[in-house]
C-alpha positions in Angstrom: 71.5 143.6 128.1 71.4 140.4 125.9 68.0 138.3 126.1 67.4 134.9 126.2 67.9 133.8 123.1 70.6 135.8 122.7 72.8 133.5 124.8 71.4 130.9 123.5 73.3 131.6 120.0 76.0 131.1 121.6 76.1 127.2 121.3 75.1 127.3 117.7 77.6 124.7 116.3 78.6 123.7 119.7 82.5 122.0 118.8 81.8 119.5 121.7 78.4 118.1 120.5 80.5 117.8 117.2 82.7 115.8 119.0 79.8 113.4 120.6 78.7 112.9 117.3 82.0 111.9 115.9 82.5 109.4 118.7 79.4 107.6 118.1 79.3 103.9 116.2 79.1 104.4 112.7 76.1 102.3 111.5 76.8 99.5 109.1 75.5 100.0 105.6 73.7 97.4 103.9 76.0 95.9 100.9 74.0 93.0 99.1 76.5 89.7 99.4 77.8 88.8 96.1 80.9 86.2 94.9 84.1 88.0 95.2 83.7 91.0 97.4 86.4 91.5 99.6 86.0 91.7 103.0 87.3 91.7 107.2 86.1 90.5 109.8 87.1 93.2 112.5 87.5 90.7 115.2 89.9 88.1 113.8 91.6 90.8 111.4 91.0 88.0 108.2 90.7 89.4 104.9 89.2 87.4 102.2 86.9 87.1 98.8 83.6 86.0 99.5 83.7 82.4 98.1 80.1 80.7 99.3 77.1 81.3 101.6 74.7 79.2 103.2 71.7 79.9 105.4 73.9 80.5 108.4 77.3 81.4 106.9 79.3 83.0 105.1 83.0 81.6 103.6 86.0 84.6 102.8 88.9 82.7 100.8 92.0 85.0 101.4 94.6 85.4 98.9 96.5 82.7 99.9 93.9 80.3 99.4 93.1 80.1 103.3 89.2 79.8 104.2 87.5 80.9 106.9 83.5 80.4 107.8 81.6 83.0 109.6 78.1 83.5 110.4 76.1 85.6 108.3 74.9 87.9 110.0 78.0 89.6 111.2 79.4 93.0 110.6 82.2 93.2 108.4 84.6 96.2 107.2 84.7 96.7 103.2 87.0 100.1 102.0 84.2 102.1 103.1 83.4 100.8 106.7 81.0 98.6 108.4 79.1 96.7 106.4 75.6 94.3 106.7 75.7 91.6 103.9 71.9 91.8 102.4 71.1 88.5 100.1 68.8 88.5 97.5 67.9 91.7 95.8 67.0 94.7 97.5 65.8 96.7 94.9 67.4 98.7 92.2 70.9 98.1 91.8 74.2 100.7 91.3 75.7 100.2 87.9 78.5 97.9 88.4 82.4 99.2 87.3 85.1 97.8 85.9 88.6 96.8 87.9 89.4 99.7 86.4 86.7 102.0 88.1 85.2 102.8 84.8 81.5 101.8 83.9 81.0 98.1 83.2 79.6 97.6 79.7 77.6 94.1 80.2 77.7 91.6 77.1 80.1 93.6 75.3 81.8 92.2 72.5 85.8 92.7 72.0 85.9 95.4 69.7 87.8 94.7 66.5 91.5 95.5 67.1 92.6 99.4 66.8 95.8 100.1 64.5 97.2 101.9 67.8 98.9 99.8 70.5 100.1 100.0 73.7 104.0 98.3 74.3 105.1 97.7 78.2 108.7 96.3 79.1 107.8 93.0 80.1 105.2 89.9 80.8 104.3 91.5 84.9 103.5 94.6 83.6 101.1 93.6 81.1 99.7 91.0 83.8 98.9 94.1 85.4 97.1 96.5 83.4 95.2 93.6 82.0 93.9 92.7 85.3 93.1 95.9 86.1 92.1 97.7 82.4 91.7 94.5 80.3 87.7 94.9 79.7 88.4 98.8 79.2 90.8 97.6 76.4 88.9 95.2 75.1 85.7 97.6 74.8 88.1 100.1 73.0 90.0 97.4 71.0 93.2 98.1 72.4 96.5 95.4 72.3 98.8 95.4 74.6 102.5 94.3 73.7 105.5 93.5 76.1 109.0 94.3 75.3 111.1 92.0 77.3 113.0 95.3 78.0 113.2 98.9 77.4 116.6 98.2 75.8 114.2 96.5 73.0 112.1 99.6 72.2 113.6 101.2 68.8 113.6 97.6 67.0 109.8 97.4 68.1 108.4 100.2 66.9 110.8 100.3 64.0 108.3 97.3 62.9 105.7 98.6 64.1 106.1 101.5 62.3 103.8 103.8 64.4 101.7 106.9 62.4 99.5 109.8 63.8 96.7 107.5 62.6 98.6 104.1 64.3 100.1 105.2 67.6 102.1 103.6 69.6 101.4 104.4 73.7 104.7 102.9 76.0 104.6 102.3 79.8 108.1 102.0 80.6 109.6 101.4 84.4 112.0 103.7 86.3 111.4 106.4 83.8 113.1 109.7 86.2 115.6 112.0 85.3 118.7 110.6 84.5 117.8 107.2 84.1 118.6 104.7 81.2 114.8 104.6 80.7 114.5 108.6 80.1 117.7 108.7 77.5 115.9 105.8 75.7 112.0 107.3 76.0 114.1 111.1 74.7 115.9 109.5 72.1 112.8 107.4 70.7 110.2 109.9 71.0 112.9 111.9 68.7 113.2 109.6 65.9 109.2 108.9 65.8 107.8 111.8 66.4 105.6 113.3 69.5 102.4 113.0 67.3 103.0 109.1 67.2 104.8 107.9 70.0 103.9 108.9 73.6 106.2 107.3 76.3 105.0 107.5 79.8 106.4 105.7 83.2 105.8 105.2 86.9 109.5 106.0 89.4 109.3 102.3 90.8 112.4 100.3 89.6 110.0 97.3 89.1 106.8 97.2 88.1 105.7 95.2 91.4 106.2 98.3 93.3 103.4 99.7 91.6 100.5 97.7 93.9 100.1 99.4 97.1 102.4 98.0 99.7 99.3 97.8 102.4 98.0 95.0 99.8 101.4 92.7 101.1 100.1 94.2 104.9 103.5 96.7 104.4 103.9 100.3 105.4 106.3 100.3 102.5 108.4 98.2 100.4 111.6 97.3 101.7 114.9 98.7 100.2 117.0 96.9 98.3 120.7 97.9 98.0 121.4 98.7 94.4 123.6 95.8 92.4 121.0 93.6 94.3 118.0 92.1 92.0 115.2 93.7 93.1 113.0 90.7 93.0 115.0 88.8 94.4 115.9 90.7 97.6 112.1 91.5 97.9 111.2 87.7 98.4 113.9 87.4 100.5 113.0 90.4 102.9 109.4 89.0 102.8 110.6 85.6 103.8 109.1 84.5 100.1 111.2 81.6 98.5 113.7 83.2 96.0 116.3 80.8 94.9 114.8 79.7 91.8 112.3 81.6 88.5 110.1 79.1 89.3 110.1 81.2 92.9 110.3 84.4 91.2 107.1 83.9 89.1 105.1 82.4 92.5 105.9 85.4 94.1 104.7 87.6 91.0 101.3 85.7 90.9 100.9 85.3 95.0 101.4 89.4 94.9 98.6 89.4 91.7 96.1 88.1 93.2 95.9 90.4 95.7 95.4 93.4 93.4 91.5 93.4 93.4 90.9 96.7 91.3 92.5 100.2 90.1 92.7 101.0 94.2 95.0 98.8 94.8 97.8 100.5 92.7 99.4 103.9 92.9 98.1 106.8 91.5 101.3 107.4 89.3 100.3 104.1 87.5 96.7 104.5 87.0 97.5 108.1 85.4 99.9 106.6 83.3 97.9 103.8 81.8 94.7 105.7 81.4 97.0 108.2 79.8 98.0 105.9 77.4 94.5 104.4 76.2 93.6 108.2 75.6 95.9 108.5 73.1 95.7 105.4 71.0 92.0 105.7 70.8 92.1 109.8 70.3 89.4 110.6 67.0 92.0 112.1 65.3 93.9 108.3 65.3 91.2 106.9 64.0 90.6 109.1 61.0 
């Protein structure tokens, strides 16, 4: 006959006092307030930078420019959860990152230029990576180029005349079987030469499709019927003005500024650009 403590095993890693525990209010961590950390407010839903503080507020700038004050001592959501803004120090601090999640080097100067180079097809997607990766490339003294179009690829590396020592790393766009970008990358990566040329790309038609569509407050991007611009029928499903460039390069920057770090994008573009600044800054292209 079973003792005491025998049934007493049984509720060893009872599943319902796992549940309770589950269900109870996580606590808020304690985040020390700094200029431009994002942050909610969980009961108005706004979403902004922290722009200023006094002693009994807090201001969150969202990306549209709208401000909004708040008292201090509120609980706000950051990526992680709940958080309590702490102000002044509170002892020894995490070593900050990059946009690009990588360490931060403080004071460090822009390395000399490296003979390798990255090329991208055009002035949004070099917006891009440099927001995200421009102190990494800086650190590592890497340029990056635009194309104006993948169409433009042979005639700029033909000048550029890439070497195992002076590689050329290329992001292009809608690089998937079949496509006019993959006949182009096969075709290139022929006449240069695997050693010097690596060509890499994300599946999104545009660039712009490469921030996460949650950052627009999106499930997903909308579809846009093929012979459409893409652009173009993106403002217009947003509601976004669309009829001009001048509209077409608001939109760009408006969609920009809310890409806060490397989190923000999909993971097929951070592989592809960290990718990419492996292999112009391998030892061997240095030697």
């Amino acid at each position: 006959m079973p003792n005491r403590h025998d049934r007493d095993d049984r509720y060893d890693g009872d599943p319902i006092a796992r549940m309770r525990e589950q269900r109870r209010p996580t606590a808020p961590r304690r985040v020390r307030a700094r200029g431009g950390l994002w942050l909610e407010d969980p009961a108005t839903f706004f979403y902004g930078r922290l722009v200023a503080a006094d002693r009994e507020t807090i201001t969150l700038e969202d990306a549209d420019g709208g401000r909004r004050a708040f008292p201090r001592t509120s609980t706000f959501l950051d990526d992680d959860g709940p958080v309590e803004l702490v102000f002044g120090r509170t002892g020894p601090q995490p070593r900050a990152r990059s946009a690009s999640g990588s360490f931060l080097v403080a004071d460090a100067p822009a390395r000399v230029a490296r003979a390798g180079r990255i090329f991208v097809e055009g002035r949004h997607d070099a917006e891009l990576v440099e927001k995200v990766w421009g102190q990494d490339l800086r650190v590592e003294g890497v340029a990056v180029l635009y194309l104006e179009g993948a169409d433009r690829l042979d005639e700029e590396l033909a000048e550029f005349a890439p070497t195992g020592r002076r590689r050329a790393g290329v992001l292009l766009d809608h690089l998937v079987p079949g496509s006019k970008e993959s006949r182009i990358a096969a075709a290139t990566v022929g006449a240069f030469g695997a050693e010097c040329v690596r060509i890499v790309g994300h599946p999104y038609v545009d660039v712009w499709q490469a921030v996460r569509p949650e950052r627009l407050g999106l499930r997903e991007w909308p579809v846009i019927p093929r012979g459409r611009s893409w652009k173009h029928g993106i403002c217009e499903a947003l509601g976004w003005p669309h009829d001009e460039q001048a509209d077409i390069a608001n939109a760009w920057r408006r969609l920009l500024d809310r890409v806060r770090d490397w989190r923000d994008l999909e993971p097929s573009m951070i592989g592809r650009v960290e990718e990419l600044i492996d292999f112009v800054t391998e030892p061997d292209a240095e030697r």
